[in-house]
C-alpha positions in Angstrom: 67.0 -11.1 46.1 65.1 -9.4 43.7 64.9 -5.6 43.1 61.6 -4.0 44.1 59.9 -2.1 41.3 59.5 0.6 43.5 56.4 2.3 41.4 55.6 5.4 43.2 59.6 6.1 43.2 59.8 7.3 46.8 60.0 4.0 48.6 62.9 3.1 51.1 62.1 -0.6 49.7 65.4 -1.6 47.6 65.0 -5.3 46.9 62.3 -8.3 48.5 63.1 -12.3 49.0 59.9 -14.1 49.2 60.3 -17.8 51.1 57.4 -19.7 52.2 55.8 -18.3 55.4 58.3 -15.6 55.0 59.5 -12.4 52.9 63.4 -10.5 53.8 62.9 -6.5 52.7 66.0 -4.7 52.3 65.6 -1.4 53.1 68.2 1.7 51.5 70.5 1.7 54.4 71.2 -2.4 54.0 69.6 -3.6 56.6 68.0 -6.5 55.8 64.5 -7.7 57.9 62.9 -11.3 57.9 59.3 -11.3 58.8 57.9 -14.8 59.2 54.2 -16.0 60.0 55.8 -16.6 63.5 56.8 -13.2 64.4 53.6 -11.1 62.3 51.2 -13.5 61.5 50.7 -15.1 58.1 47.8 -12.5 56.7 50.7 -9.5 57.4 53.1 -12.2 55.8 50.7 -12.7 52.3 50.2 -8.9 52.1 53.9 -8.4 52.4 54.3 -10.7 49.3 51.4 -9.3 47.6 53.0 -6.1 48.0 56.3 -6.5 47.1 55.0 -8.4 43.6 53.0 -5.5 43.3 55.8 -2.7 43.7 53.9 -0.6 45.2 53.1 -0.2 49.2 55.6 -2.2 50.7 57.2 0.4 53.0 54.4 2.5 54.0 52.4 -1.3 54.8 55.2 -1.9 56.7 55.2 1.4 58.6 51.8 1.0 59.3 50.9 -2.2 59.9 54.2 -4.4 60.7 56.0 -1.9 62.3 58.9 -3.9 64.2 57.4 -7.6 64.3 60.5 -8.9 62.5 62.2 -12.1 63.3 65.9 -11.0 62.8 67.8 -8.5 60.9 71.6 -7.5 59.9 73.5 -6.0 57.4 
């Protein structure tokens, strides 16, 4: 995984895995979350990526927008 940038410093965001169709968010508490084209669509998917590039936006996009349209997540 890599470590998200985190730019505004009060993201919950720790670290991002982009695949393609899909990005995995690790979130401060280690819970990991796989959102896929299937389970939020592929525009949510792109801006996810875009995002997490970015570092900046991730989580509150993911607040937002997202919200709980993940495919799978553990720890």
């Amino acid at each position: 995984m890599e470590r998200y940038r985190n730019l505004s410093g009060n993201s919950n965001v720790v670290a991002f895995e982009i695949g393609a169709g899909s990005i995995t968010v690790q979130f401060g508490d280690g819970m990991n979350y796989l959102y896929t084209v299937r389970s939020t669509g592929a525009a949510q998917v792109a801006e996810m990526q875009r995002l997490a590039r970015a570092g900046q936006g991730l989580n509150s996009y993911i607040g937002r927008v997202v919200k709980k349209a993940f495919e799978r997540k553990w720890c």
